[in-house]
Structures are given as C-alpha cells and as structure tokens.
N, C-alpha and C positions, 0 to 999 in steps of 0.2 A: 297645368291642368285647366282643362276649361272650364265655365260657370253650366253647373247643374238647371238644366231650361228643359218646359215641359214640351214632346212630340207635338207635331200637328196631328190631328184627328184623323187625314187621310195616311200617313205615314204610319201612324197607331192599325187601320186596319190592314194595311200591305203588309206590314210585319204579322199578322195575324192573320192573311191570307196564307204568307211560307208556309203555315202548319198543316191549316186545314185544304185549303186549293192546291194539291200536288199538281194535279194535272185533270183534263177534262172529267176521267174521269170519278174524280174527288168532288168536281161539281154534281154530277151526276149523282154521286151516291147522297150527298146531301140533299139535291132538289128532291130524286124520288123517297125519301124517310119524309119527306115534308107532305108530303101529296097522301104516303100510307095515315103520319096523324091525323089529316083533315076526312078522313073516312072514305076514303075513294074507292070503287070499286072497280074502276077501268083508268089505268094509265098507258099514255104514250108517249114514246118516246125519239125523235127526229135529229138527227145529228148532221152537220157536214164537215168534211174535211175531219174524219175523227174525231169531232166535238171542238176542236181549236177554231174552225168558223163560224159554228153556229149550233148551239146546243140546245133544243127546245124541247116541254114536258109541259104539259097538257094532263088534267083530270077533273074528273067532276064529285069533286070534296065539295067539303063544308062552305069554300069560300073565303076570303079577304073583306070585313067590315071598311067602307073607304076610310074612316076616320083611323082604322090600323093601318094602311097601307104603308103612309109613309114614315110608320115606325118600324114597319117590316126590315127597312134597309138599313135601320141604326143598330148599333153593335148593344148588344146584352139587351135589346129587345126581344122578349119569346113571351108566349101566351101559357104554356106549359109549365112552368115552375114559378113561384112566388116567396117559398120560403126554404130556408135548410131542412127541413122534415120530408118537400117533394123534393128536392134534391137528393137525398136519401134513399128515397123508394119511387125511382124516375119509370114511369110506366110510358112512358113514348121514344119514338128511335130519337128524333131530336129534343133539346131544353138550353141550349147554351146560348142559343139567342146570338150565334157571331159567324152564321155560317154565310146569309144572305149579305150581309154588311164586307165578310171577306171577299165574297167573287164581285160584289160592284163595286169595288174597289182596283179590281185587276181584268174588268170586262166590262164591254156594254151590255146593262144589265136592265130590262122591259119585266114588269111586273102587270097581268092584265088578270083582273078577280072580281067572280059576281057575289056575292055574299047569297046564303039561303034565305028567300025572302027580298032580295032586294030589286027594284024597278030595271036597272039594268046595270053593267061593269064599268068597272072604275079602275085606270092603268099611271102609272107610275114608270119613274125608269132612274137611273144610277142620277141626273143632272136634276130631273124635274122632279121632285119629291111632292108637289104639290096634285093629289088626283085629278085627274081629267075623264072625262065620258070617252067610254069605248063601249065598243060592243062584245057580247059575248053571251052563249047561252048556261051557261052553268060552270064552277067551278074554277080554276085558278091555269092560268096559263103564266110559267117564265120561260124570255128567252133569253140565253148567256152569248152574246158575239163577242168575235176577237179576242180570246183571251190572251190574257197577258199583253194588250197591243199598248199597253204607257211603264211595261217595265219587260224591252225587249230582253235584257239580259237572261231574267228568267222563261223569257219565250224562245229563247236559244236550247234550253234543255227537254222540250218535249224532241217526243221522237216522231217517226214516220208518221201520215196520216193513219196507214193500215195498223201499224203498233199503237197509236193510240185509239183506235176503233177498240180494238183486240182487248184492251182495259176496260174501255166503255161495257162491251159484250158481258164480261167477266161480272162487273157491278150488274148490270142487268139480270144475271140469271140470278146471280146470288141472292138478289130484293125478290124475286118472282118466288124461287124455292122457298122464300119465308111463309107467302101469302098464295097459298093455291086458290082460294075462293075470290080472289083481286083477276083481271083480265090488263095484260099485257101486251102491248105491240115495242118493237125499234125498229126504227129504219134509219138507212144511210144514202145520201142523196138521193131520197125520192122513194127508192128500194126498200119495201118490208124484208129484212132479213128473220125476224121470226112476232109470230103471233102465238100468244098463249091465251086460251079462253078457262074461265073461270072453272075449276072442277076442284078435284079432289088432291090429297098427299101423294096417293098412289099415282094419280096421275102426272102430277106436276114433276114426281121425281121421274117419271120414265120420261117425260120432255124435254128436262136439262142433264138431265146422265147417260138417259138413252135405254136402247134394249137391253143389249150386251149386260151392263151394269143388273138390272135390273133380275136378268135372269141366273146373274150370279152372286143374287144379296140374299139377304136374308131380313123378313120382316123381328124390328123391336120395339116391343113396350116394356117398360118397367116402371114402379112406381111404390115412393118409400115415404111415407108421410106426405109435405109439400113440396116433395121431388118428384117430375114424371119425367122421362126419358123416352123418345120416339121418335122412329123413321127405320133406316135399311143401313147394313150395314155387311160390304161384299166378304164375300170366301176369297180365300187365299188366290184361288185361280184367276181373279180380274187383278191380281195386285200390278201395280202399276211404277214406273220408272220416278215419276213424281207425283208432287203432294195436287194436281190440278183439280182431282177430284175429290176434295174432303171439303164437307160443310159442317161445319158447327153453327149452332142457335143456341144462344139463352136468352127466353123469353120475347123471341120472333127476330135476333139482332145476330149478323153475323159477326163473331169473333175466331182470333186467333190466340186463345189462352195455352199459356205451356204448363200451366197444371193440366189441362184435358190432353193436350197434345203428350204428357205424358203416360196420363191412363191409357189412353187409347194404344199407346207401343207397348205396353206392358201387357191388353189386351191381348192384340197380334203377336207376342214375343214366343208362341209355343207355335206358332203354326207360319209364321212370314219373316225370310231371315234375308240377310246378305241389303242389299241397297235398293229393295222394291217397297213399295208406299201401299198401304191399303186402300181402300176408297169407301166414303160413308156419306152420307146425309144425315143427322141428328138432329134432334130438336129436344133443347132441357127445357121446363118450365118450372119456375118455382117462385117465391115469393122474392119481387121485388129488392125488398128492402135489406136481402140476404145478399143482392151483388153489388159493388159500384160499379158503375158503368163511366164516372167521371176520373180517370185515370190517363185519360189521352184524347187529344181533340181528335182523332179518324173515330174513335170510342170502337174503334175495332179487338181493343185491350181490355179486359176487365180486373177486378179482382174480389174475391168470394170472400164471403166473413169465416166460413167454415171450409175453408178451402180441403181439408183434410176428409168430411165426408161426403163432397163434391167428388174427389177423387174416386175414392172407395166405391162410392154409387157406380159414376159411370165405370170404372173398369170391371166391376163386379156383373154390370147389365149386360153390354158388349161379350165379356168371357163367357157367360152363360147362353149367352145366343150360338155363341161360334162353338160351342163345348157338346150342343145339342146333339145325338148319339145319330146314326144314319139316317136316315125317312127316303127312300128311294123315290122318283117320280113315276108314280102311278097312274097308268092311265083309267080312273076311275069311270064306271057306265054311270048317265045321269041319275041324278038322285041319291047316289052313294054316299054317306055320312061318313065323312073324315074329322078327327080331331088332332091339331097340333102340336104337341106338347114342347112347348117355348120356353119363353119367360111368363106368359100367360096363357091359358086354358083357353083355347079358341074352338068354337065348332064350325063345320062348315056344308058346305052343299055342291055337289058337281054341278054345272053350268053345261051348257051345248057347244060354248067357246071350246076347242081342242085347247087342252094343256094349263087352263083355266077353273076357279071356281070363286060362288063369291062366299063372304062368311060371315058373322056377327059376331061381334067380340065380347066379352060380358057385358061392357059398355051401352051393348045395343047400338055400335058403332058399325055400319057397314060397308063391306071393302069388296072388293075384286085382284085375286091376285093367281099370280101364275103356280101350277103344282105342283114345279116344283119345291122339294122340302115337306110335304105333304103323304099320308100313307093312309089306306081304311084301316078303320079299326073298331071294336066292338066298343059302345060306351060304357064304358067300367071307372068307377072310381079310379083316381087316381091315387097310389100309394105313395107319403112322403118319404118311405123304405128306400124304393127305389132310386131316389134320389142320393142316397149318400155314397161315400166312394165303398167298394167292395173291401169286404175284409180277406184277411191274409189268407186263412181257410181257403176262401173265395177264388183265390187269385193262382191254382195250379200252374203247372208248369204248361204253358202252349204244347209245348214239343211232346209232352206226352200225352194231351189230349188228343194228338192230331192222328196216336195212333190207335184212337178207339171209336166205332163208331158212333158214340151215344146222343152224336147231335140229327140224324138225319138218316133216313134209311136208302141202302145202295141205289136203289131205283129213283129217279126222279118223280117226285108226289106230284098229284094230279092240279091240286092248287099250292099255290108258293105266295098267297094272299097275308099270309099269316109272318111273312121270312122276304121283308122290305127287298134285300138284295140276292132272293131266289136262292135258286140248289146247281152246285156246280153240275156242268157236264162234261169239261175237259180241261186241260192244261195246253198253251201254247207256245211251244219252245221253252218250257222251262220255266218262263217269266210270268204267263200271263196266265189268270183264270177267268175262262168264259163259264158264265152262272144264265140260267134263264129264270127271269121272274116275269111278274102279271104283264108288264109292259110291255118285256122284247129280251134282248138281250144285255147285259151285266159283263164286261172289261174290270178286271181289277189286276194291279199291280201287286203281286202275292211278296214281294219284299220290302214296298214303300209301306203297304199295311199293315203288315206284319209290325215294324219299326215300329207306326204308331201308336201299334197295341200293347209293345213290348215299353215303350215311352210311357204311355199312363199309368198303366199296372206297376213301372217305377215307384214312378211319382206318389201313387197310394201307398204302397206299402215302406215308403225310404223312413217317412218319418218317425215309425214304429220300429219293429225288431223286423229286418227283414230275412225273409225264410233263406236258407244258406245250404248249398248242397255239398255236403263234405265229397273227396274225392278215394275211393279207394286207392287210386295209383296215384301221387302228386303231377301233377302239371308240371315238367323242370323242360324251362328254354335258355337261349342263352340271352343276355345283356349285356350291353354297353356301363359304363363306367358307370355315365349320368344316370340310366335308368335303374343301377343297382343302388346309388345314394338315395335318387327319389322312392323309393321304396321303402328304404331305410327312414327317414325322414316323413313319409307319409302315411306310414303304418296304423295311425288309426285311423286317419281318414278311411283308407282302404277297408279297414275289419267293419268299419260303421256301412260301408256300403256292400257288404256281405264276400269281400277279399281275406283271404287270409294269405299273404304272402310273406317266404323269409328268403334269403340267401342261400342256396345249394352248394354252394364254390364262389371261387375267385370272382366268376364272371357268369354265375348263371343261377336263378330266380325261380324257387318251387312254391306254385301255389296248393294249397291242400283243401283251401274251399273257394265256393263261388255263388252269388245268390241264385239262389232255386230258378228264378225265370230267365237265366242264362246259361245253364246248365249245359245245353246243347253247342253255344257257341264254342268259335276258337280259342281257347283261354291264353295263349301266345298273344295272337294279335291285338284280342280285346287287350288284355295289360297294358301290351305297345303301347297302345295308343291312349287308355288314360292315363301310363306316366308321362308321356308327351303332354297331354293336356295338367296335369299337377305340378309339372315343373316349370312350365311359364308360368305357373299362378298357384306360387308356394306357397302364401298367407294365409291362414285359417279365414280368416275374414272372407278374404276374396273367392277362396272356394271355395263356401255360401253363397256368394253371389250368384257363381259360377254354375249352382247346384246344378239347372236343366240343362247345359251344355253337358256339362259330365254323363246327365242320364242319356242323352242324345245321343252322344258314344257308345256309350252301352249299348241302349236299344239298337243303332247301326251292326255292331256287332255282332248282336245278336239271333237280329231276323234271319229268317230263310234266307238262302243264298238263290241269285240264278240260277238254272241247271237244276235245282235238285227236284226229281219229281215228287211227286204230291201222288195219294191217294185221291180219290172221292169222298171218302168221310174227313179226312183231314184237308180238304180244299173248303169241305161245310164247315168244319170248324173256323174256319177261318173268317166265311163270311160270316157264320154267328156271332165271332167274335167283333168283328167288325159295326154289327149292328148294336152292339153292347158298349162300344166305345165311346166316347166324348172324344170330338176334332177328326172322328175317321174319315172324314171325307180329305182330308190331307196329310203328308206325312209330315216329318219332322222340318222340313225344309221349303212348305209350301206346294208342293204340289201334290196335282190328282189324285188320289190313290184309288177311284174307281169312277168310271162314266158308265151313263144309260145310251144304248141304243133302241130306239122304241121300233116296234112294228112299222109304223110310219118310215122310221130313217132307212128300216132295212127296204121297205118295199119302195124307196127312191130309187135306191143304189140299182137294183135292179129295173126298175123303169116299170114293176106292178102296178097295173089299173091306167096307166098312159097310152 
C-alpha cells in the first residue's frame, strides 16, 4: 500500500473540474449565474466551435475590485457566503466559490473587470494571477479557450461542434427564461443566433417556447403563505414526445427535482396518457432557507425541508389551472370587460390587437395575453358554491337529460354571449357537433366529451354512495372461466362501484344493477372490460391505485357511441354540460374534445375580403 501524500493543488482542481465542467456548456451555465449575481442587466454571449474554442461572456455588472481578482481563480473563493447560516439560505445562483478555479484549471482562462467606480480595468488569466491594466468600459468580461487542451483524454468525450453548440443554446434559454427584465444576445462565429431584449414573463416565454406553446398554455398564479407559483402551463394538445420543453425555477434557479417532477405527472395524469410529456414554464418562489440548493455541484438538484407541502402546493396549483371548466375564445368588441376565473380572480379589457387583451391582476400587475381561455361576463360576485364538486342529486343521468329540452330552446337564440360554447345546429355523420357561438363556429367530438363528462361525475360521486340503477330484466352474458372467477372474487369491489354482479350458470354472469350514470351503456361490454382490467390488478391496494383507470373504462363505455344521432336539445345538453365540466377541453386520453373556428378562419377558407 502506498504512503498517504497530499494532491497537488492543480490536480485538486481537475478532479473538481470532473463534476462541475462537463462540457462547454457547464462553463457557460456557471459564467452566465456569475454575471446575473453581479447585477447585470445586459449579457452576451460569443462561442466558437461550440464553445470548445472559445467561450466568451461579456456584462455590465457590478464589477471585479483588482485586489479580488486574483482570488477569483482560487478554489472556495466567493464573495457570496461567509458563514453556515448564508449557506443555509443561499440567495444567489452561485456561492461555492470552485467554479472559476475548476475551468482554469482545464482551459485558458482571461478574466478582464472594471469595478463600479474604478479609473479603469484590471485582467488576470489562468498563469498571470497578478492584475495588469486593461481596458474596458464597464463590467466583467471572461474568456474560456481550448478547453480541455492539458487533459486531452477528457477532451476526447465532447461531442460535435453543432452538439455542443445545441447544449450551449439549451443553458442559454434556460438562464434568459429566469430573468425576463436582463437583455440577452449569443452568437456562434461571428452569427447572432438570438437576441432577447429586456421585457416582460409573457414575453420572454413566447421567445424561448414560441407561439404554438403559448397559445396552447394556460396562464398560473397561485400563492399559499411564502409559497407563490407562476408562469404557463400547456393543455394536453401541445403535449409533446419529450421532456425539452419543461422549465422549473425555484427562486429564479433552474432545476430538475423528482419531487416536482412527480406532482406535475400526477397533475397531467387525468387528462395526458401513454409516452407524451406536457410542457410548462413555472417559477416557485419562497423563502430561501426552506431549500438546499447545496446538494450537487451543477446545483441543478435541490432538496426542500417540507418536501411534502412543496408537493401538494404545486400539484394542487397546476390541477386547478388544467381543471378550469370551458371559457370558449371569444372574439370580444373593444372595451368589453372579461373576467377569468383561474386560480386567481383576474379582470381584464379587450385591446385592438385581434385575439388579444391586456389585464391587471389583483396585484396591480399588468399583462397582455392572448383570448384565448377567456369569455365576457357580468361582474358578479363570485360564489365559493360553485366551486365544490356537485352533489349526487346534482349529478342525473346524461342520457336522460339529453331527452328533455330544459337546457335551450329548439331555435337557435339570438345571442349565445351567455353559453361559452354556443347552441348546436347539426350533427355531422354521427360524430361530430357543429354549435355556433359569438365567435364562429364550435367542432366538438360528442363521444370524447361525453367520456370526459361521464369521467368527472365518476370521480364526484365514487367516493360517496354512488347512485345505482337497478335493472328490471338482469343483464345475463356469457363468460369465460377467468372472467366468472374475477367476478367472483371481485365482488365487492364491483357493488362499491355501483355493480351488482352474480353467476347465472356454468359460464354466464347476470348483472341486476349498474350505477345510475351508466345506465344507458352496454352492460356486457362495459363488465368485459373491467374484469379485464381487475384481473391484472387483483389486490385491493393496487386497485386504489388504479381507481381512474377503472373510472376511464367506464366512462369509455359509457359515452355516446358514433352513429347514434342526437337531438338538438340533447346536442345543448351536451355543450352545457361540457361548459360545467373541469378538464373538458380534453378527454380521457388527451385529446381535443372541441376546437373554435372564428369568423376570421372561416372567411380565409373562403378567400372573404381578398
């Protein structure tokens, strides 16, 4: 065994490079946290060859004192923490004081800083530690060359120049989406690939996410003591193949925590199924001294003291956004007073912009956002009634409201101001309901809605006595071996979810009741298919778990079928019902369950006013 000898000091930081200098751009995300502590309001950013040639970041912060400089480059130098108490409640993206000491250690590393106040700039570099006169008119300029060039081995594991640009991009949006009031450039040889000028949240997220996103998010605030939760958070319809588009922030830092990453799927879990990713932008803010942040040198990791009502917060904020009952996009005349009933009480004001309006939020915070999600409406108190789930009373059978007309009258009403997603006027093949409201025309899928509707009204009334519709004639099909054991064996599950099933014979299965809001379905097939689903997941435990996949069968079962026509009062029922739902803008599965055609779309199609 060999004698225990202490590292060289260069050897100490290359070992402490591995962690934090993956690659360019891991320099990058450290240089720009350094530039946001020093108070900058404009950074730039200049890469070549991917950032592996030449990495440079430029701002005009607070500055470098010479006498700090060439402490800058020694390891557990930082200006930012002094004792275990700021350690504790670290209020800056950087404090570890090992990130400049790691890359000049594995790159040639030029440090050039004017201090506020001082006669002119003073630069440093990885050999000369000793300041020298430079010039410079404000704020701190490093450049990072050659990385990796005294430990080719690991300069063997970067990738492409374009793959590591592609990183570089990535960290750059990510830092810009923290700080909308900061002004951003990067360029790659020479080439500005994007400029961001200082504005607003709303702004900043339609710049790094885009239209598309934008127009299919939904604005969030929520706020629970010294917890606030804020930004967009998309509908099912933008869900995506991967995770590229999800931002989380706590307290302006982006992380990747799998406690959030778990609320958030639990979030999405009634309305985004199978291997598609939602997409968001959030921003937590809370007190400091509630997170670590020192859990891993990227400090992309966190971990919460109250991880538990961390949890509950965000999945509770996100589900109430996404839960929010229809608001059709209305094309409001200017001046028109809209309010949005969210997760906070918003009023607003139409704007000249088509499709737009701005608003002020209790806060006296003001925004401009698209109208989508948006509907007029009288200002009226709001009732916290309203809010709770409907009672069982409440909750009729669909199928036999649909054959009375008490929602709407035969004729189409002069104004549909009042009825977000208008008053039918036809059915088309069977599947589809064409409605016309303020804006144009109303597409709805009458069996994906249906599903939805028949999904929540579930979900309200399972927990209670759920209403059960005995059957005059029993329901007798035939079954298989397996499906007459599970049956047998599943029987109270079944009576708790308003089944009443026994054994008719050898090989066939009479049911005698069914809950009330299934009444109308196939009682055959609906069974099928939840003893299919109880016999892979026979455990009482497990189906609990399983509870909204089970309702989701049901509901499947249950809805209107293709083909079957529809009245006109029972096509209104439907959109009423629809307007009264939480998640109805989706079904069970994530998609559509109704689009707007506006005036405008229709009078393209046609080439009106060209």
């Amino acid at each position: 065994m060999p004698a225990i000898h202490k590292l060289p000091e260069v050897l100490i930081n290359q070992i402490a490079a591995g962690e934090v200098v993956e690659r360019p751009a891991s320099v990058l995300k450290e240089l720009m946290e350094n530039s946001l502590d020093a108070g900058s309001q404009s950074i730039e950013v200049q890469l070549m060859q991917g950032g592996v040639k030449q990495l440079r970041i430029s701002d005009d912060g607070c500055g470098i004192d010479k006498d700090d400089l060439a402490l800058a480059l020694e390891r557990h130098a930082t200006s930012k923490i002094a004792t275990l108490e700021d350690l504790e409640a670290v209020g800056t993206m950087g404090f570890r004081g090992e990130a400049l000491a790691a890359i000049a250690s594995v790159a040639r590393t030029r440090i050039t800083s004017r201090a506020t106040g001082a006669e002119h700039a003073w630069r440093v570099t990885e050999r000369e530690r000793e300041p020298a006169p430079a010039a410079l008119n404000t704020g701190t300029v490093v450049e990072v060359e050659d990385l990796y060039y005294n430990t080719p081995a690991r300069r063997k594991f970067l990738k492409s120049d374009s793959t590591e640009y592609g990183h570089c991009d990535d960290v750059f949006r990510r830092v810009a989406l923290a700080r909308p009031s900061i002004g951003f450039q990067i360029s790659h040889h020479g080439r500005v690939n994007m400029r961001l000028a200082a504005g607003d949240t709303e702004r900043r997220t339609r710049e790094i996410l885009g239209d598309d996103f934008m127009a299919q998010a939904r604005p969030l605030l929520a706020e629970a003591g010294p917890l606030r939760l804020s930004g967009y958070v998309s509908l099912p319809a933008y869900a995506r193949s991967n995770r590229d588009a999800q931002y989380f922030y706590v307290n302006g830092r982006f992380v990747r925590d799998k406690l959030i990453q778990h609320a958030l799927r639990e979030a999405y879990a009634d309305i985004l199924h199978g291997s598609r990713h939602p997409a968001f932008a959030l921003f937590l803010d809370m007190d400091p001294a509630g997170v670590d942040v020192n859990v891993h040198p990227a400090k992309t990791e966190v971990r919460f003291r109250e991880g538990r009502a961390i949890h509950q917060f965000v999945f509770h904020a996100v589900t109430h956004t996404l839960a929010s009952p229809v608001q059709a996009a209305v094309i409001a005349p200017v001046g028109t007073a809209l309010r949005y009933f969210g997760p906070t009480e918003q009023t607003a004001l139409a704007v000249e912009e088509p499709g737009t309006f701005a608003y002020t939020r209790t806060d006296g915070f003001a925004r401009t956002l698209p109208i989508q999600g948006f509907a007029p409406t009288p200002f009226e108190p709001r009732h916290e009634a309203s809010q709770r789930p409907p009672s069982l009373d409440a909750l009729s059978n669909l199928s036999s409201r649909f054959n009375s007309a008490q929602y709407a009258p035969q004729g189409l009403p002069q104004t549909t101001q009042g009825a977000p997603l208008g008053y039918a006027i036809a059915q088309l093949h069977g599947v589809y309901v064409l409605a016309q409201n303020e804006a144009g025309l109303v597409l709805v899928d009458m069996h994906a809605a249906h599903e939805r509707i028949l999904y929540e009204q579930l979900k309200a009334v399972l927990d209670g006595t759920p209403g059960v519709q005995r059957l005059l004639i029993p329901a007798v099909f035939n079954a298989s071996k397996m499906e007459m054991a599970t049956a047998e064996e599943q029987a109270d599950v079944l009576m708790r979810m308003g089944f009443d099933v026994a054994p008719a014979g050898p090989s066939e299965l009479a049911a005698r009741s069914v809950p009330a809001l299934l009444a109308r379905a196939n009682t055959a097939d609906l069974l099928r298919a939840l003893l299919a689903e109880l016999r892979d997941f026979p455990a009482s435990e497990v189906i609990a778990a399983r509870r909204n996949e089970l309702l989701a069968t049901m509901a499947c079962h249950g809805a209107v079928r293709a083909n079957r026509q529809l009245t006109i009062p029972e096509m209104n029922a439907l959109l009423r019902d629809m307007e009264a739902t939480e998640r109805a803008d989706q079904c069970n599965h994530g998609r559509p369950t109704w689009v707007q055609l506006t005036m405008n779309d229709l009078d393209k199609l046609f080439m009106r006013g060209q």
